[in-house]
N, C-alpha and C positions, 0 to 999 in steps of 0.2 A: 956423546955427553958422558959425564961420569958424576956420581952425588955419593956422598954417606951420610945414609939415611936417618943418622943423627941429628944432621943440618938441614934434614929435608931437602926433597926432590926439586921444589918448583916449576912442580906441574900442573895443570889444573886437575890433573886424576893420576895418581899413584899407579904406577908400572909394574911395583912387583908381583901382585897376583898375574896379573897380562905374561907375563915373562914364563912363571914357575907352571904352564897349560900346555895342555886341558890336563887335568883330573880329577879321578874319580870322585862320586857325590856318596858321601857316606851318610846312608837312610837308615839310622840308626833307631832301633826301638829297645827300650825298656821297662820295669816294673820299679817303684820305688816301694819302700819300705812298708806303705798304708796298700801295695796288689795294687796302684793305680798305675795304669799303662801310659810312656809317652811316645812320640812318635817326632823327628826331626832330622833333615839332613846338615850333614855339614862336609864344607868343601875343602877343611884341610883333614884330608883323610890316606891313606896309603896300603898295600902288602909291605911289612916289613922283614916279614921273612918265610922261608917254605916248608922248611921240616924243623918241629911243628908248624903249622900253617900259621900265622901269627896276622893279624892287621888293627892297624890303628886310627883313631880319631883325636883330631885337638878341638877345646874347645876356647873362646876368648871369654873368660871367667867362666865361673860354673856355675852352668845352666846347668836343665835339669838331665839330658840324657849323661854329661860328666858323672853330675851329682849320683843318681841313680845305680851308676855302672858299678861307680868307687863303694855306694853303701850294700849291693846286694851281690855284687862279682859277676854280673851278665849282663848280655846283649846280645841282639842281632841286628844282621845288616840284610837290608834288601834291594836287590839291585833298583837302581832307577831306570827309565827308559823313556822314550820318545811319548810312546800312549801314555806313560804315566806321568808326565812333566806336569802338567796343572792340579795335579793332588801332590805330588811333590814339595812342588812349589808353595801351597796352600797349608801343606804343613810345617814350613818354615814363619809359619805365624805367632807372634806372643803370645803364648795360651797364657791364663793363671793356673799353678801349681795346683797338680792334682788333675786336671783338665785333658784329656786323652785327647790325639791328635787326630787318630782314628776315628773319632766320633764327630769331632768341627770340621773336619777335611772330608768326609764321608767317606772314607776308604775302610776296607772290606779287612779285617784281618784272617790270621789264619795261626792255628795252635803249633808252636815248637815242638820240635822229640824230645829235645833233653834240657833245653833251658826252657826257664818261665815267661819271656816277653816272648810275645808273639811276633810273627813277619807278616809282609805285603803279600797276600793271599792274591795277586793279580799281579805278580813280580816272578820271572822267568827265572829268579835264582833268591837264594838266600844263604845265609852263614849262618850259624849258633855257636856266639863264644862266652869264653868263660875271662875273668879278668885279667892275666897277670900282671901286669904293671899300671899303676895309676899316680901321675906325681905333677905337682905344678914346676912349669918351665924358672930358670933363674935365666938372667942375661949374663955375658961374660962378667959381670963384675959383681956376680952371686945374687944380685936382687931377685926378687919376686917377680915372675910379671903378669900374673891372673891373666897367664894362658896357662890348662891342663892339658895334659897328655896321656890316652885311658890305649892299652894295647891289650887285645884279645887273640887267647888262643881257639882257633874253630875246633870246635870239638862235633861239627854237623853239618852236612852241605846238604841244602836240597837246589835240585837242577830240572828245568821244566825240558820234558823232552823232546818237544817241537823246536827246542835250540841245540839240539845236539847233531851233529852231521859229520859222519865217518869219525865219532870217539871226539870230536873235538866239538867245544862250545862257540856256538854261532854269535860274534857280536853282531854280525850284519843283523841277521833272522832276529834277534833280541831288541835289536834297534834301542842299544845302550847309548846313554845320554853323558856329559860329561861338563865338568862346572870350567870355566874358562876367567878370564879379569873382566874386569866391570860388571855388566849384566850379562855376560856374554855364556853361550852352553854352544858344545859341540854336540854334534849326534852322528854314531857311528856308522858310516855307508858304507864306504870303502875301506878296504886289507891292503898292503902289503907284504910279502915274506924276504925274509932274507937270512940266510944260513951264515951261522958266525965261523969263522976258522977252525975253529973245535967241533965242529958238528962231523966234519967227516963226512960231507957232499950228500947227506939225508938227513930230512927232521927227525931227531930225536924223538920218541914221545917217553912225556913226563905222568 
């Protein structure tokens, strides 16, 4: 089949999240303007680049982790996982403003180095970024479309070291989780490796 998604799919359920899977759950936290912490994942999220380490979230309007990010220039990200898929998930709930997610989800936080939101203190990794880019998306024909786009530079990694195994980060051992179409999550069991042309018949390490 083939559609443009202008004219709609006619489907009973939309394909393109199904398509553009699995990826990454971005469990973003931050502080708004009043010190009030939020806590939410969201699943259009990415690495958008490595030196500097750079990664992003979209939001579809702006909620409050957008809101937040764009008024005080931080955030962090905490890994999600398999254990931690029902506070995750729990925290993808409508709070009212103001209302800390960490407190209605019962999840445990834990103090950043260098930014001010806190991370998933039961989270086998975490970022500390700071803002540089935050802009609402246009469509090709310049309009609005109350989706934001908030990109962080990591200026802080923390790494739990029951996932590290010979220098390298464990997703097995991690048992990192991953948002999928419909309702659908992946969870990371199995690896494969495979060496690109340019490696020169040994993994690099980055």
């Amino acid at each position: 089949m083939f559609y443009e998604p202008k004219n709609g799919h006619g489907l009973p359920w939309d394909p393109f999240k199904a398509i553009v899977a699995p990826r990454p759950i971005g469990w973003i936290s931050t502080i708004d303007e009043q010190g009030r912490v939020n806590l939410a994942p969201y699943s259009y999220f990415a690495i958008v680049h490595n030196a500097p380490p750079m990664i992003a979230f979209g939001s579809e309007g702006l909620k409050h982790s957008a809101a937040n990010a764009r008024a005080t220039g931080e955030f962090t990200f905490s890994l999600a996982t398999r254990e931690l898929f029902d506070a995750m998930n729990a925290s993808s709930g409508s709070q009212p403003e103001g209302v800390s997610e960490f407190d209605s989800a019962g999840i445990e936080s834990a103090p950043s180095r260098i930014v001010r939101p806190p991370r998933v203190a039961a989270s086998p990794a975490a970022l500390e970024c700071r803002v540089v880019h935050a802009m609402e998306l246009q469509d090709q024909d310049g309009r609005p479309s109350n989706g934001f786009l908030t990109i962080g530079q990591v200026v802080g990694v923390h790494i739990d070291e029951a996932c590290m195994q010979d220098g390298r980060f464990d997703m097995v051992a991690a048992e990192t989780i991953a948002r999928c179409g419909y309702r659908d999550y992946a969870h990371v069991t199995e690896l494969f490796e495979a060496l690109r042309p340019t490696d020169g018949g040994a993994f690099p390490p980055r």
